[in-house]
C-alpha positions in Angstrom: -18.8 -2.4 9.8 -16.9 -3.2 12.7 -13.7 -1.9 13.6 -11.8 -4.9 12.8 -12.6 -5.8 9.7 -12.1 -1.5 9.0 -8.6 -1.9 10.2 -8.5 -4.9 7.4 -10.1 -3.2 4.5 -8.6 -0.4 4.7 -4.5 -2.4 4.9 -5.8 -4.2 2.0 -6.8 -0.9 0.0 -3.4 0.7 0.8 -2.2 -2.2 -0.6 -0.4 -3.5 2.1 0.5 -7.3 3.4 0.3 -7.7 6.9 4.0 -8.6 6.9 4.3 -4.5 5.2 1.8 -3.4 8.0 4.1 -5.3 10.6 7.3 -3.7 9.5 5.7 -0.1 9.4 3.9 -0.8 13.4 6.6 -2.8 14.8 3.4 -5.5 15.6 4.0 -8.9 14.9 2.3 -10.2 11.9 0.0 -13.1 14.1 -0.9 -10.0 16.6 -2.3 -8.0 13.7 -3.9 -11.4 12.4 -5.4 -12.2 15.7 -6.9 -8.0 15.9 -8.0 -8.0 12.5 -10.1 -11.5 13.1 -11.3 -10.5 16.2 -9.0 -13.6 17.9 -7.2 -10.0 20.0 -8.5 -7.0 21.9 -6.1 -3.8 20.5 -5.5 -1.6 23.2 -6.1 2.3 22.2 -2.3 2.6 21.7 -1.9 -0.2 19.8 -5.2 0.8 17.6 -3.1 4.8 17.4 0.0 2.8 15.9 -1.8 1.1 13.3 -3.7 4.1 12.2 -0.8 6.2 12.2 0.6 3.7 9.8 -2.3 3.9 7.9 -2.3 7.4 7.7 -6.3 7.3 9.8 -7.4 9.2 12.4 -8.5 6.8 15.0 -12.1 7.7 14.8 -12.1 5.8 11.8 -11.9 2.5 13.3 -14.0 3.8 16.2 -16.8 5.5 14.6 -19.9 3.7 14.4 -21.1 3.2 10.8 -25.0 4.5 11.9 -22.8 8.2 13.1 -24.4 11.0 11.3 -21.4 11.4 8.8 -22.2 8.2 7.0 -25.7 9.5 6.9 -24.4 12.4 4.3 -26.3 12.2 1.0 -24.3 10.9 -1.4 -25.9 12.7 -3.9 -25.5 16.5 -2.9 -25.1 18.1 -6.2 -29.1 16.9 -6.9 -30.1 17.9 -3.6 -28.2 21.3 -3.9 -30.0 21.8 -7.2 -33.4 20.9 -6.1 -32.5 23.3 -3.1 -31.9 25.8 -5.5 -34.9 25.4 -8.0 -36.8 25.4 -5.0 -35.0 28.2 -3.6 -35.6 30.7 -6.8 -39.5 30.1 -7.3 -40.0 31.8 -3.7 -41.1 35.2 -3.1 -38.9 37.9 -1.9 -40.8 38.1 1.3 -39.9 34.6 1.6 -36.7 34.4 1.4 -36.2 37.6 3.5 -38.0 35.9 6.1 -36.1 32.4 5.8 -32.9 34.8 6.6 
């Protein structure tokens, strides 16, 4: 996911307009329009302003989406289970020596 439509996603799931957004950046409503459909180019003090208002770092929008926290399983309980299971059914010698 690109950084734009990030910036838009994540206005929409706080719930805010981009007149609310406005208000909160002091950006115009068309500016944040024109970023969020890619018509703009943010500068990095612009993109700071609207994450502060959206309470983000600004890594959020910058991070690429293949970064190896979105590669985190999703699942970790399993895998911390299986880990486990596995874990237990080795010899002492084993585990002394994975230590």
């Amino acid at each position: 996911m690109n950084s734009r439509k990030k910036l838009r996603d994540l206005r929409k799931s706080k719930g805010l307009t981009l007149k609310e957004l406005s208000n909160k950046t002091n950006l115009s409503i068309s500016f944040i329009s024109d970023i969020e459909h890619n018509r703009s180019n943010p500068s990095i003090s612009t993109l700071k302003i609207l994450c502060n208002a959206l309470d983000v770092p600004i890594s959020y929008l910058l991070e690429d989406d293949k970064t190896p926290s979105n590669l985190i399983c999703t699942d970790l309980d399993a895998v911390l289970s299986m880990l486990l299971n596995d874990f237990s059914s080795w010899s002492y010698d084993d585990k002394i020596e994975l230590m």
